[in-house]
C-alpha positions as CSV (number, residue, x, y, z in Angstrom):
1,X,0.0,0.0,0.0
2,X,1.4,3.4,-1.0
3,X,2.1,5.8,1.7
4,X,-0.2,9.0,1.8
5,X,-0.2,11.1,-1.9
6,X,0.1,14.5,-1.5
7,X,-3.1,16.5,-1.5
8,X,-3.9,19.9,-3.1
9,X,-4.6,22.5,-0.1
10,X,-8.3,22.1,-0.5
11,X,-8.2,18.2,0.5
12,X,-5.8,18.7,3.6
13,X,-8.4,21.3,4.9
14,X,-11.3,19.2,4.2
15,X,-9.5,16.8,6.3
16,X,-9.4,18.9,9.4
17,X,-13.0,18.5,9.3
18,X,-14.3,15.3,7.5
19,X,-13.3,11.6,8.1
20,X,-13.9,9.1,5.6
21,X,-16.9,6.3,5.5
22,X,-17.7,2.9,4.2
23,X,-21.0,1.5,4.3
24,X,-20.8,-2.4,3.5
25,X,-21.7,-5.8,4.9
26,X,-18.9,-6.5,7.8
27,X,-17.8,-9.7,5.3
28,X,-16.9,-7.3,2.1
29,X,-14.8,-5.0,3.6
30,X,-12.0,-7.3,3.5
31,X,-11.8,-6.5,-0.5
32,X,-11.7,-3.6,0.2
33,X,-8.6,-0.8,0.4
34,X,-9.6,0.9,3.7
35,X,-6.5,3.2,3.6
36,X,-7.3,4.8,0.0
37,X,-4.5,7.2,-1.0
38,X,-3.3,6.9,2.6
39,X,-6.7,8.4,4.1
40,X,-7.9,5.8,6.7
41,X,-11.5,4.6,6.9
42,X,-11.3,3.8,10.6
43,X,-13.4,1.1,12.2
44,X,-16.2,3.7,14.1
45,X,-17.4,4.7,10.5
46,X,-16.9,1.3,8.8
47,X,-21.0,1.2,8.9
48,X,-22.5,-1.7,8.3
49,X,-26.1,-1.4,6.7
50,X,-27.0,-4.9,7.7
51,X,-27.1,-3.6,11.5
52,X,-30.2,-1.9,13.3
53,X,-27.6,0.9,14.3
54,X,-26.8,1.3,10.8
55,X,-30.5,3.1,10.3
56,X,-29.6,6.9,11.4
57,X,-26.4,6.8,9.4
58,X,-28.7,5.3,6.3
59,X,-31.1,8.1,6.7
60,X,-28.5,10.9,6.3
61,X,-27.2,9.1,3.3
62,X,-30.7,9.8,2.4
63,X,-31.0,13.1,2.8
64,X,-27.8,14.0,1.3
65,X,-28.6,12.2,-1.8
66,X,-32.3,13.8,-1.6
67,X,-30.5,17.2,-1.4
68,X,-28.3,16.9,-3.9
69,X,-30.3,14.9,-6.9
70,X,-34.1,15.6,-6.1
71,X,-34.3,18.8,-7.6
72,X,-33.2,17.0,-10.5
73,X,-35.8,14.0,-10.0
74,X,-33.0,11.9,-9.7
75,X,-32.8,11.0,-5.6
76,X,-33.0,7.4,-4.8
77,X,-35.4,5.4,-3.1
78,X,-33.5,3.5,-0.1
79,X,-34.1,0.5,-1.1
80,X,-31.8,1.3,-4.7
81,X,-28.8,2.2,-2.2
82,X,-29.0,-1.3,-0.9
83,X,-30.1,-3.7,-3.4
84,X,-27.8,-1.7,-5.9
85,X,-24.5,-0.2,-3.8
86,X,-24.6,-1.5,0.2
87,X,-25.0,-4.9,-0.5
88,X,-22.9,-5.4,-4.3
89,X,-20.7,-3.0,-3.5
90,X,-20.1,0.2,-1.2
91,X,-21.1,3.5,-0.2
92,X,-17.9,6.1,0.5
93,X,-17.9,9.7,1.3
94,X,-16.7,12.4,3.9
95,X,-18.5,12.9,6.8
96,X,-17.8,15.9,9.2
97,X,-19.4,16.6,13.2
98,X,-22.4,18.5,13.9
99,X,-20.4,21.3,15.2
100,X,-18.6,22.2,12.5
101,X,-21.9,22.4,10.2
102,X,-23.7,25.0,9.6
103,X,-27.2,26.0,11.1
104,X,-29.0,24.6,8.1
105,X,-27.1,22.2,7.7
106,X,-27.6,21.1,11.0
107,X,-31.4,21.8,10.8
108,X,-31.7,19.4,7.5
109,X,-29.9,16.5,9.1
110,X,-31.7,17.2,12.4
111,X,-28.1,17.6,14.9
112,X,-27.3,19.3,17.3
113,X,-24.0,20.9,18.0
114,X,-22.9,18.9,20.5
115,X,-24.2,15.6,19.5
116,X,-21.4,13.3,19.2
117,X,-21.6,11.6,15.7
118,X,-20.7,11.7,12.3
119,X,-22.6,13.2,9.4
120,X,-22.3,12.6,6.1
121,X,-21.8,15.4,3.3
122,X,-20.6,13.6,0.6
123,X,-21.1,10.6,-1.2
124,X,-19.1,8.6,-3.9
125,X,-21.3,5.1,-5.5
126,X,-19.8,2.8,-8.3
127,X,-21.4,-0.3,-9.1
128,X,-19.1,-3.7,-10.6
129,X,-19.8,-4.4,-14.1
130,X,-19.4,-8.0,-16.0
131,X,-16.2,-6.8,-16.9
132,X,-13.4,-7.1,-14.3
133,X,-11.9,-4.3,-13.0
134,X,-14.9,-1.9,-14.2
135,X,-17.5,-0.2,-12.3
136,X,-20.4,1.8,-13.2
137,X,-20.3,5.3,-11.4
138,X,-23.6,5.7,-10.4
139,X,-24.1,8.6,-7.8
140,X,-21.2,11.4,-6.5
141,X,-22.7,14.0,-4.1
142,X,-21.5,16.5,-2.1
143,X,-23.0,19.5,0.5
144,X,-19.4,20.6,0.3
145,X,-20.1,24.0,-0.6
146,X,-22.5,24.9,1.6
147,X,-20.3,23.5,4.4
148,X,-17.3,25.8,2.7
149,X,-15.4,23.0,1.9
150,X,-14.3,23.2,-1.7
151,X,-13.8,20.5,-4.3
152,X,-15.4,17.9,-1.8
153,X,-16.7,15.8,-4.5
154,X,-13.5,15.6,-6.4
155,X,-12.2,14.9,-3.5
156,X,-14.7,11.9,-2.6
157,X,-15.0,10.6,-5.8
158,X,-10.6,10.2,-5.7
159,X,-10.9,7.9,-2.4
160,X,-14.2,6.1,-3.5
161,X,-12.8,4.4,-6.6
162,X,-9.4,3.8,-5.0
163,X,-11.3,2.0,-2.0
164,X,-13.3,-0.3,-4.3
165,X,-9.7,-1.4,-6.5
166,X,-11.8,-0.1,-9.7
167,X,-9.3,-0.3,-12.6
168,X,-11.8,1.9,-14.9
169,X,-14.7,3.5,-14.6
170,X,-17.9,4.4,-16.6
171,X,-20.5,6.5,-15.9
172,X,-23.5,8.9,-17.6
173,X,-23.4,12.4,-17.1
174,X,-25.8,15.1,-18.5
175,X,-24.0,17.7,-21.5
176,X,-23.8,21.1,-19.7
177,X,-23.9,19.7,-15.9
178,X,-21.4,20.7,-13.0
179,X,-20.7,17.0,-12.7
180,X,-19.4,16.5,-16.1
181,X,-16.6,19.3,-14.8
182,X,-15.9,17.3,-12.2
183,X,-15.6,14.2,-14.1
184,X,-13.1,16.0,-16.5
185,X,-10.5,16.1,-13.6
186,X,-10.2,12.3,-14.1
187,X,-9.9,12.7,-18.2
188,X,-9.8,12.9,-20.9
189,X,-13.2,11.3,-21.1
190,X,-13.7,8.4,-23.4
191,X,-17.1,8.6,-25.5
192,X,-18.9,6.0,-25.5
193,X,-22.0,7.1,-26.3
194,X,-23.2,11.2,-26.8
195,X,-26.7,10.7,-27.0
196,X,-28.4,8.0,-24.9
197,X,-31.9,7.2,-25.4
198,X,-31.5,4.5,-22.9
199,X,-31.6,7.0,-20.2
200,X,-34.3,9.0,-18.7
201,X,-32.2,11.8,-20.3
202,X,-31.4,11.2,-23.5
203,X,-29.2,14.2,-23.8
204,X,-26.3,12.3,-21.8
205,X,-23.0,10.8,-22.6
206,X,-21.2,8.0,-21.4
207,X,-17.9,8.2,-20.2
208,X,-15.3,6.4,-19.3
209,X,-11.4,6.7,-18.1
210,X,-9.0,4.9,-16.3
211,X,-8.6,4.8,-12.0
212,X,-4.8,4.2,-12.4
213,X,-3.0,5.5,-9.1
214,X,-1.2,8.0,-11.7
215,X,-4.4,9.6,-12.6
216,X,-5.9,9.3,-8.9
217,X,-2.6,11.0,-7.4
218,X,-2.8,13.7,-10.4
219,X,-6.5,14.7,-9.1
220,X,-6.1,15.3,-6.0
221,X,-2.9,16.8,-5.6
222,X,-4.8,19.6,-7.4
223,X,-2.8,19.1,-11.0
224,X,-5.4,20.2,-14.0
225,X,-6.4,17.0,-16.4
226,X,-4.3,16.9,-19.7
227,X,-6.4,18.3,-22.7
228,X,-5.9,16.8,-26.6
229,X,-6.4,18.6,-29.6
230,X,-10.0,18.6,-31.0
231,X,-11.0,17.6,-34.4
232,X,-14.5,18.6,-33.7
233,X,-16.6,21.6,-31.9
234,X,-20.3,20.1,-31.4
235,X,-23.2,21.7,-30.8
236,X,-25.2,20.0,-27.6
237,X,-28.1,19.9,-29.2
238,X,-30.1,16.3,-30.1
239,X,-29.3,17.0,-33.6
240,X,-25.9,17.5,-33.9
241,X,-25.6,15.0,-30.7
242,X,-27.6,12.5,-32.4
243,X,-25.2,12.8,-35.6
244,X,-22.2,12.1,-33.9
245,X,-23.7,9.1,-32.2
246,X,-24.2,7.4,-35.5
247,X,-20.5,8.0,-36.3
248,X,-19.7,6.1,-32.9
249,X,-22.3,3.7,-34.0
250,X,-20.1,3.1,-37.3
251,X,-17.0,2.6,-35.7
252,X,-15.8,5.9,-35.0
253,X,-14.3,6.9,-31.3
254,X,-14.0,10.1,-29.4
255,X,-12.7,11.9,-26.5
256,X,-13.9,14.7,-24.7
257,X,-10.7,16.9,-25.1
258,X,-11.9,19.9,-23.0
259,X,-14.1,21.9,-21.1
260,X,-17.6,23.1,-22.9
261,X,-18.1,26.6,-23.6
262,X,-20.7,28.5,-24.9
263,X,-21.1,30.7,-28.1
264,X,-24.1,32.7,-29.2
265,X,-25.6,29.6,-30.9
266,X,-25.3,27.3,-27.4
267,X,-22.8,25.1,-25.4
268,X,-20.4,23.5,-27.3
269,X,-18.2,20.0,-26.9
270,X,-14.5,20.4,-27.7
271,X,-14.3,16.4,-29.0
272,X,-11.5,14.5,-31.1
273,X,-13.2,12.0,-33.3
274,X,-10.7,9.1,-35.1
275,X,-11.4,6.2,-37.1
């Protein structure tokens, strides 16, 4: 196990005030790395959702994942965070005291100040696929800035896939969401799909990149993602989506070489299509 990586400024602050969590059944934690990137899960918030203590713990994950995907539609019923992560896999995120929370904060998760627990404000869920070494990213969350903690989700997402071994991972993400920022730091982003009727939003791509250490120890000591040169600027829109979805469809492949941006005609994809 590698010794600690060094951490941008952001991360060593939000470890002044976070710890790490696992929730899993006691049996799987064995496979997994409890010490990702040298930040400890220790064995107080090594929850395990099989337990009747587990259920306040549960209910913040909750809450959290209310907070940050209902306004999109897109919070999870608890049942979907144990048939589909607790039990297959794990939950992972950083969790911080009462005290050092804000009033709302505190208010929402229903702490007080003083109460002597842990509470969680992010969250990090990948899901094993067929294929070994893969996982499917399906949830990262994070109240980070409302607690002032910034880059938390980065941050959480870094540990998360290091503590489940994942040698890749794929995920969807919406064109023009904050997450697909987020998942940059980790690129460049395969394509494998830009328009995905599949999902409740079509407008989403797939993604994928790898979880070497290299790449994990690049994100979080703060380092900016390596762009590529683009062959292509595309429109986000279904049609011109759509179009280059077809190409991949023929055989083409593409990378995500850079941030969006906007023009007077909409948000744009910097991509490099070969084949």
């Amino acid at each position: 196990m590698p010794k600690k990586v060094k951490l941008a400024p952001a991360f060593e602050e939000a470890l002044k005030f976070c710890r790490p969590y696992v929730v899993a059944p006691k049996d799987h934690l064995r496979f997994l790395d409890l010490k990702p990137l040298g930040v400890e899960v220790t064995g107080n918030l090594q929850i395990d959702p099989t337990r009747l203590d587990s259920q306040r713990f549960l209910t913040w994950i909750e809450r959290l994942d209310a907070q940050t995907f209902g306004p999109q539609a897109m919070a999870m019923p608890r049942w979907v965070f144990y048939d589909c992560a607790e039990w297959p896999s794990a939950l992972f995120g950083l969790a911080a005291r009462p005290e050092d929370l804000s009033l709302s904060l505190r208010e929402r998760f229903e702490v007080a100040p003083r109460d002597k627990v842990w509470v969680p404000l992010s969250l990090h869920v990948a899901i094993p696929t067929v294929k070994p070494g893969e996982f499917f990213e399906h949830n990262v969350g994070s109240l980070g800035s409302e607690a002032g903690l910034k880059g938390l989700g980065t941050f959480t997402k870094a540990l998360g896939v290091r503590l489940l071994k994942a040698q890749s991972l794929v995920g969807a993400a919406q064109w023009g969401s904050r997450a697909l920022g987020m998942h940059q730091r980790f690129g460049p982003l395969e394509l494998l799909t830009v328009f995905t009727p599949a999902h409740s939003y079509p407008r989403s791509l797939t993604y994928r990149h790898d979880c070497s250490l290299e790449t994990l120890s690049r994100v979080v000591s703060g380092e900016a993602a390596p762009t590529l040169d683009a062959t292509h600027r595309v429109k986000t829109d279904d049609a011109s989506l759509i179009a280059l979805q077809r190409k991949l469809e023929r055989g083409k492949t593409a990378v995500l070489a850079g941030p969006l941006f906007e023009k007077a005609q909409g948000l744009y994809a910097p991509i490099r299509v070969q084949g």
